[in-house]
C-alpha positions as CSV (number, residue, x, y, z in Angstrom):
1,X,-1.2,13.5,24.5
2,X,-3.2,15.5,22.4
3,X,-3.1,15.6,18.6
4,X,-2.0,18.8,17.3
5,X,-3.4,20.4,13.8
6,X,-0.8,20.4,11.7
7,X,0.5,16.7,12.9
8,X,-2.9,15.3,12.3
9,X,-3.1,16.7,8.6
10,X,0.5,15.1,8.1
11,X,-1.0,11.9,9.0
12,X,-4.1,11.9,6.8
13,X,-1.6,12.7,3.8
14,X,0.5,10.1,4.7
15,X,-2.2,7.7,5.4
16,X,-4.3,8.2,1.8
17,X,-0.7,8.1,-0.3
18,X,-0.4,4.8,1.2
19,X,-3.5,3.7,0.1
20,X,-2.9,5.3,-3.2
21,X,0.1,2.9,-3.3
22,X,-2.3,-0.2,-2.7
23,X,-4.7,0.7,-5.5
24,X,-3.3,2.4,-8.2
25,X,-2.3,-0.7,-10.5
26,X,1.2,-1.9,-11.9
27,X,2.9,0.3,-9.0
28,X,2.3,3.4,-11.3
29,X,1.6,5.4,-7.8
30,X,5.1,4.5,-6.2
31,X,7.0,5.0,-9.7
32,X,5.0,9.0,-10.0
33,X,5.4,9.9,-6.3
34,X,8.7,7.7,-4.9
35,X,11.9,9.0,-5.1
36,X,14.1,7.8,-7.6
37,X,18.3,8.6,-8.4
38,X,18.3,11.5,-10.9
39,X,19.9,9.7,-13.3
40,X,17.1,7.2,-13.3
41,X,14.6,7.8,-16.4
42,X,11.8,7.2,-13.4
43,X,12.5,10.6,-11.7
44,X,10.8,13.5,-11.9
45,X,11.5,16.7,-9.8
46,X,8.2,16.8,-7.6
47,X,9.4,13.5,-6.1
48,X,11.8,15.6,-4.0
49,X,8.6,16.3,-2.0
50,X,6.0,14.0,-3.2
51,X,8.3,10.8,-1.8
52,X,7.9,12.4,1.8
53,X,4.6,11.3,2.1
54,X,5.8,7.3,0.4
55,X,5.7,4.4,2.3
56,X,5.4,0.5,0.7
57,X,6.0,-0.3,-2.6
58,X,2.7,-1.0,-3.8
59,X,1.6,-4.1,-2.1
60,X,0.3,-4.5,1.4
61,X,3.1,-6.3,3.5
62,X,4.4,-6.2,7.0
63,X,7.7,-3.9,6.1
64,X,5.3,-1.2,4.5
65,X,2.7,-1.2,6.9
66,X,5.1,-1.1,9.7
67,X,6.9,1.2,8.5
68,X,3.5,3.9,7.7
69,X,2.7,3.4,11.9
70,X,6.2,3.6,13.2
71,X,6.8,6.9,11.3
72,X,3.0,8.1,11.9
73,X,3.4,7.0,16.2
74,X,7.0,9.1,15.9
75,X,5.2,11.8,13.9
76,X,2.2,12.3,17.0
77,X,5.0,11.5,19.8
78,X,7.5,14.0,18.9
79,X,5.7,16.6,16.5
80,X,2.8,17.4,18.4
81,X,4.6,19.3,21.3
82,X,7.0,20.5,19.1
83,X,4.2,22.0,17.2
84,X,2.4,23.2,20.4
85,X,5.7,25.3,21.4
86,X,6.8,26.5,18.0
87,X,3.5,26.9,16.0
88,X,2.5,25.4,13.0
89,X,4.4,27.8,10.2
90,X,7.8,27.0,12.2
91,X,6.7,23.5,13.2
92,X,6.6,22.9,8.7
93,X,9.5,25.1,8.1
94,X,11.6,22.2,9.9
95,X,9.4,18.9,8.2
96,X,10.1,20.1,5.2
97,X,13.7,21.5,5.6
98,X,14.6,18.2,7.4
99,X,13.3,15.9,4.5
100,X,14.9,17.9,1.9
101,X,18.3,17.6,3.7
102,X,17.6,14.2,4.5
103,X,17.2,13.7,0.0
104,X,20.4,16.1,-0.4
105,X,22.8,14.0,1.8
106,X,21.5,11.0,0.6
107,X,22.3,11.4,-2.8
108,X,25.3,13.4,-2.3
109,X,26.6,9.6,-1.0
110,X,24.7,8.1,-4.1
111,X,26.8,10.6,-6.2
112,X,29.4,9.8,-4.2
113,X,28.9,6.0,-5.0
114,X,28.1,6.4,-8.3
115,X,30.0,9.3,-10.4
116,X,33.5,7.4,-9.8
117,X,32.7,3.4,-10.7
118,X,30.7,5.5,-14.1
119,X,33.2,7.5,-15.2
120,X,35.8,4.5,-14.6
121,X,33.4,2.8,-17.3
122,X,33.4,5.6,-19.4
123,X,37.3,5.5,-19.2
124,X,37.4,1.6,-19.8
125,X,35.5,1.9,-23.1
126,X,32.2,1.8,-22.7
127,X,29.4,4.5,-24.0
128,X,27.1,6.7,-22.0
129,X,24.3,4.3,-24.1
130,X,25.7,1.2,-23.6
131,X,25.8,1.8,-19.8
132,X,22.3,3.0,-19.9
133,X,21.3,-0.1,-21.7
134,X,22.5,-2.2,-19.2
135,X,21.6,-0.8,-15.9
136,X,18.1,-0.4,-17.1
137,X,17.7,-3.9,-19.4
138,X,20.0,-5.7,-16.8
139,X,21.7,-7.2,-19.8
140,X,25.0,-7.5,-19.8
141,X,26.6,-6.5,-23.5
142,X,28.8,-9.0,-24.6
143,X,32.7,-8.2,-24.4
144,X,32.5,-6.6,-20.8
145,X,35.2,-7.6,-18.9
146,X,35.3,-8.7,-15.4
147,X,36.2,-5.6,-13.6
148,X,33.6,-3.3,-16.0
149,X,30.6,-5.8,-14.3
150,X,31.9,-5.4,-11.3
151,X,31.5,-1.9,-12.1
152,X,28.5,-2.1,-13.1
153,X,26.7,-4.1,-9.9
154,X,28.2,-1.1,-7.6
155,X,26.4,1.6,-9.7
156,X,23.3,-0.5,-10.6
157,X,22.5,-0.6,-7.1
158,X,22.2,3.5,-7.3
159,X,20.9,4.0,-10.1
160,X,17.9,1.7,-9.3
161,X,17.5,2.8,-6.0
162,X,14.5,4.4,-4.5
163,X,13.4,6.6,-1.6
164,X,10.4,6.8,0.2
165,X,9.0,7.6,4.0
166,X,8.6,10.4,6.1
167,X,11.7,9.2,8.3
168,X,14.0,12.2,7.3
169,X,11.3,14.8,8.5
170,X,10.7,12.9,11.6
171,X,14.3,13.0,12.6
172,X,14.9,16.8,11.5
173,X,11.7,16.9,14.6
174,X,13.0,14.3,17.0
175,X,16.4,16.9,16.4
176,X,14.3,20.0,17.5
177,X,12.6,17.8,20.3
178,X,15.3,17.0,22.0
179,X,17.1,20.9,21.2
180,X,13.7,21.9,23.4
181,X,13.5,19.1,26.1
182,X,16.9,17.7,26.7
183,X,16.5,16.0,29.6
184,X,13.2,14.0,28.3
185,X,13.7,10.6,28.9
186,X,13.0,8.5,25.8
187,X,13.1,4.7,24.6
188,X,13.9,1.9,21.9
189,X,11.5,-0.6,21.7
190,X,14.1,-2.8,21.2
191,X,15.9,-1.2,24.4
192,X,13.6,-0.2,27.0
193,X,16.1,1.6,28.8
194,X,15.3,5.3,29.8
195,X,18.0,7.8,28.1
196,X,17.6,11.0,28.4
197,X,17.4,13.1,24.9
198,X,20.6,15.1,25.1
199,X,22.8,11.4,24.5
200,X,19.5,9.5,22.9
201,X,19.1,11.6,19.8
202,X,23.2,11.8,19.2
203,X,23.3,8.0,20.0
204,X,21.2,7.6,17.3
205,X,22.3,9.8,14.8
206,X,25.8,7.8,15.2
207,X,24.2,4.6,14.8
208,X,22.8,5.7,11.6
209,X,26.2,7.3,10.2
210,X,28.0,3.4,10.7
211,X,24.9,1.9,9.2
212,X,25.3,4.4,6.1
213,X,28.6,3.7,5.6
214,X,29.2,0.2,6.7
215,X,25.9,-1.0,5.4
216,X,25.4,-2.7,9.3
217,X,22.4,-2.7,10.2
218,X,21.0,-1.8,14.1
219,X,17.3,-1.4,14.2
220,X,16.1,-0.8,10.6
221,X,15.9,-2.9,7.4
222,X,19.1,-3.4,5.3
223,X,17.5,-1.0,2.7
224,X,17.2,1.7,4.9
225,X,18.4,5.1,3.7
226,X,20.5,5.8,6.7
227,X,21.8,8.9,4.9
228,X,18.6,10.4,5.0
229,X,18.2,9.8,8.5
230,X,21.0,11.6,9.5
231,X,20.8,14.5,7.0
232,X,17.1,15.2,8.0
233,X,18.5,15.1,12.2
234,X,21.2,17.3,11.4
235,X,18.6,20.1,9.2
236,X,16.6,19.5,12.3
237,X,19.5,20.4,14.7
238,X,20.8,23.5,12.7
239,X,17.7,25.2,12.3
240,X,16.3,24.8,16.0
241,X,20.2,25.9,17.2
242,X,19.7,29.2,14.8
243,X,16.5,29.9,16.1
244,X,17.1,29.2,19.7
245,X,20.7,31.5,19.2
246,X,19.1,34.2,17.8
247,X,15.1,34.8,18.1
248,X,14.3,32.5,21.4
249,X,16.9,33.8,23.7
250,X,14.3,34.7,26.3
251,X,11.6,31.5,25.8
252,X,11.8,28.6,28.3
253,X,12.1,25.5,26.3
254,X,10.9,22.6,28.2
């Protein structure tokens, strides 16, 4: 299949801000460009978009690296004909709508985590400062009581936590894919059984939701942002639903 424009630009972003992660020293690159919990004295607001184009942590390893060339295959697999149908403009409108749903559902659940185990603290005695001084020292102050550390480990967790990859604009296309070619027949690696997309791309976004909230993991590391994953499929979804609703009615999708 052919490369389109667009998708091949994506790739070379992706591709150099990796590299940026493997030379820039300290991990300064993934601490400007990652995504970190608003809360977090690391974030800044371009990382909303800049952590789109993130994957690694700074070092070259086997989870970093695989995760740059699974997103980048997923990226030429799925967004090439779903640029070749919809155009470039429309084709972006969805990336980047997708990965910023896939950051807003995220931390909606990392505010959903966090906001009641802090305010709990607040409530138990503790200061705004004094919780800042621990979560970022990872001292514990002494005279904290058992259930305030417990507490604490829930919303440290959060507040250190960290986003990065292209996944969340990938799904919002897989979404719009398989709204344009629902009888494609597509694959896990892990599963090589052909499904077709109408039940694949569902089956998935399912898979994630238990992962988000039971922490299980299917297919992807334990760190994954499952969230994301389904936030970004579901922007994905919604848009390509509006547009086929209202301004395709007459174009074949297939």
């Amino acid at each position: 299949m052919r490369i389109s424009e667009t998708v091949k630009h994506l790739i070379i972003i992706n591709v150099i801000m990796f590299i940026g992660t493997l030379f820039v020293a300290n991990g300064a690159f993934y601490e400007w460009f990652a995504m970190y919990f608003p809360k977090n004295d690391l974030f800044k607001p371009w990382q909303i978009i800049t952590h789109m184009f993130m994957h690694g942590g700074g070092d070259l390893n086997n989870l970093s690296i695989t995760h740059l060339l699974f997103n980048m295959f997923a990226l030429w697999m799925f967004g090439s004909p779903v640029e070749q149908v919809l155009g470039s403009k429309r084709f972006l409108f969805i990336y980047f709508s997708a990965g910023l749903g896939a950051v807003a559902l995220q931390l909606g659940y990392y505010y959903f985590q966090y906001l009641p185990n802090y305010n709990s603290l607040i409530a138990s005695g503790l200061s705004s400062d004094q919780i800042h001084y621990m979560l970022t020292s990872t001292k514990v102050l002494e005279g904290v009581t058992q259930a305030q550390f417990l507490e604490l480990q829930d919303i440290f967790q959060v507040y250190n936590a960290s986003m990065v990859g292209a996944s969340g604009c990938i799904m919002g296309i897989l979404a719009a894919f398989g709204m344009m070619n629902p009888n494609a027949e597509l694959m896990l690696i892990f599963l090589p059984i052909p499904i077709k997309a109408k039940y694949f791309i569902p089956g998935i976004i399912i898979l994630d939701l238990i992962s988000g909230v039971t922490g299980q993991s299917f297919f992807s590391p334990s760190n994954t942002a499952y969230m994301a994953h389904v936030g970004g499929a579901l922007t994905g979804f919604f848009i390509m639903w509006y547009w086929k609703k209202n301004q395709f009615n007459n174009k074949r999708w297939y």
